[in-house]
C-alpha positions as CSV (number, residue, x, y, z in Angstrom):
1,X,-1.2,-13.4,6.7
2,X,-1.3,-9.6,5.9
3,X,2.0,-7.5,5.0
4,X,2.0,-3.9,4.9
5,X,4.4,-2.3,2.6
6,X,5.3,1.2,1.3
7,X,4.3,2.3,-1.9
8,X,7.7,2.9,-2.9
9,X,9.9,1.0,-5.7
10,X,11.9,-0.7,-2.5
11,X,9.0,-2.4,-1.8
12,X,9.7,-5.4,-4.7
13,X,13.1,-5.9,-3.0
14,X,11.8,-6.8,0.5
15,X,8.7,-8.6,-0.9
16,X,11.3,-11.0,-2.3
17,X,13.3,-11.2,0.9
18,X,9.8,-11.8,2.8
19,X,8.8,-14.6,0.4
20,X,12.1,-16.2,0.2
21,X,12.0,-16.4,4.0
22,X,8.4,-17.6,3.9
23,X,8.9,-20.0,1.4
24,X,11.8,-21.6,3.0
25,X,10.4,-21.4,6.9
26,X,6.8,-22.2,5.8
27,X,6.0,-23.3,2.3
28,X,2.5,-24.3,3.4
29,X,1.6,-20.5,3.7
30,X,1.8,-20.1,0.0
31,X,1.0,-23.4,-1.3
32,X,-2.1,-22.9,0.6
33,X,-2.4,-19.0,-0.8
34,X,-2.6,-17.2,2.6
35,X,-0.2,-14.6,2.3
36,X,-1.6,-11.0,1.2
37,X,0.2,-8.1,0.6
38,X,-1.3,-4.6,1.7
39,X,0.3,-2.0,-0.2
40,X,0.4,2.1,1.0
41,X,-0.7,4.6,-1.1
42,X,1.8,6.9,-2.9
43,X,-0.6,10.0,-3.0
44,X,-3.9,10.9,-1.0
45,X,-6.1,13.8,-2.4
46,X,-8.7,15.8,-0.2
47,X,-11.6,17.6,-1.5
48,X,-14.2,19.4,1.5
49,X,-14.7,16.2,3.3
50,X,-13.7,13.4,1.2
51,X,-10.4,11.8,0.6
52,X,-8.9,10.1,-2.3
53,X,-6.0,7.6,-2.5
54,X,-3.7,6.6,-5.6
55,X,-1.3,3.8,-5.7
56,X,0.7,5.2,-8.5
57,X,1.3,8.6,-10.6
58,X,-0.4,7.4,-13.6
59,X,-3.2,6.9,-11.4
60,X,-3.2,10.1,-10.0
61,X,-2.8,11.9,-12.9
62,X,-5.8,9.9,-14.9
63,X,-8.2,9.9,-11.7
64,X,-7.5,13.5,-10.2
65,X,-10.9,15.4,-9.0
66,X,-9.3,18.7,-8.3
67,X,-8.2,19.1,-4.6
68,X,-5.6,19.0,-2.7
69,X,-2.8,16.2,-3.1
70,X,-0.3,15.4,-0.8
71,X,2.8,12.9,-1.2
72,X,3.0,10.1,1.4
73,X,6.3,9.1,2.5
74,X,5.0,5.6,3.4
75,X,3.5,3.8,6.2
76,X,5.1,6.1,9.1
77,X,3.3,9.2,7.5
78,X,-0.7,8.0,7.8
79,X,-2.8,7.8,10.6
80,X,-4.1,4.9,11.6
81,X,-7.8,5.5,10.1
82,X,-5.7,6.6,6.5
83,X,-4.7,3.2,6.6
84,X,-7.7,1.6,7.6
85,X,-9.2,3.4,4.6
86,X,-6.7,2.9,2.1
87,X,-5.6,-0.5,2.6
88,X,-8.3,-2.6,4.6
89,X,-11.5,-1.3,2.8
């Protein structure tokens, strides 16, 4: 089972909830590890045709290349193929 979260520091409070619900409905799910969590990226960076995502702001800072970074406001603010990219490759 696959989760898709935001990136954003509320993301710890539902993962919690999720589990807790998980673990009380279906215990086999993580006794049996099958549960991954698909985190959003907090930043994406494009440079001519490539595009870069970081998962935090030390990240960004440490692996910046020198285009242009835009701030995601979570899973409601990339395309389908962004999160193809960022969270399924």
């Amino acid at each position: 089972i696959g989760i898709c979260v935001d990136g954003d520091l509320d993301v710890s409070h539902i993962s919690l909830l999720i589990t807790s619900a998980i673990r009380k409905l279906c215990p086999q799910i993580l006794e049996e590890n099958r549960l991954c969590w698909l985190k959003a990226p907090l930043f994406t960076e494009k440079k001519g045709k490539e595009q870069y995502y970081y998962y935090s702001e030390e990240e960004k800072q440490k692996l910046y290349r020198g285009g242009e970074i835009i701030s995601l406001k979570g899973l409601g603010s990339m395309s389908t193929k962004e999160m193809k990219e960022s969270m399924f490759s």
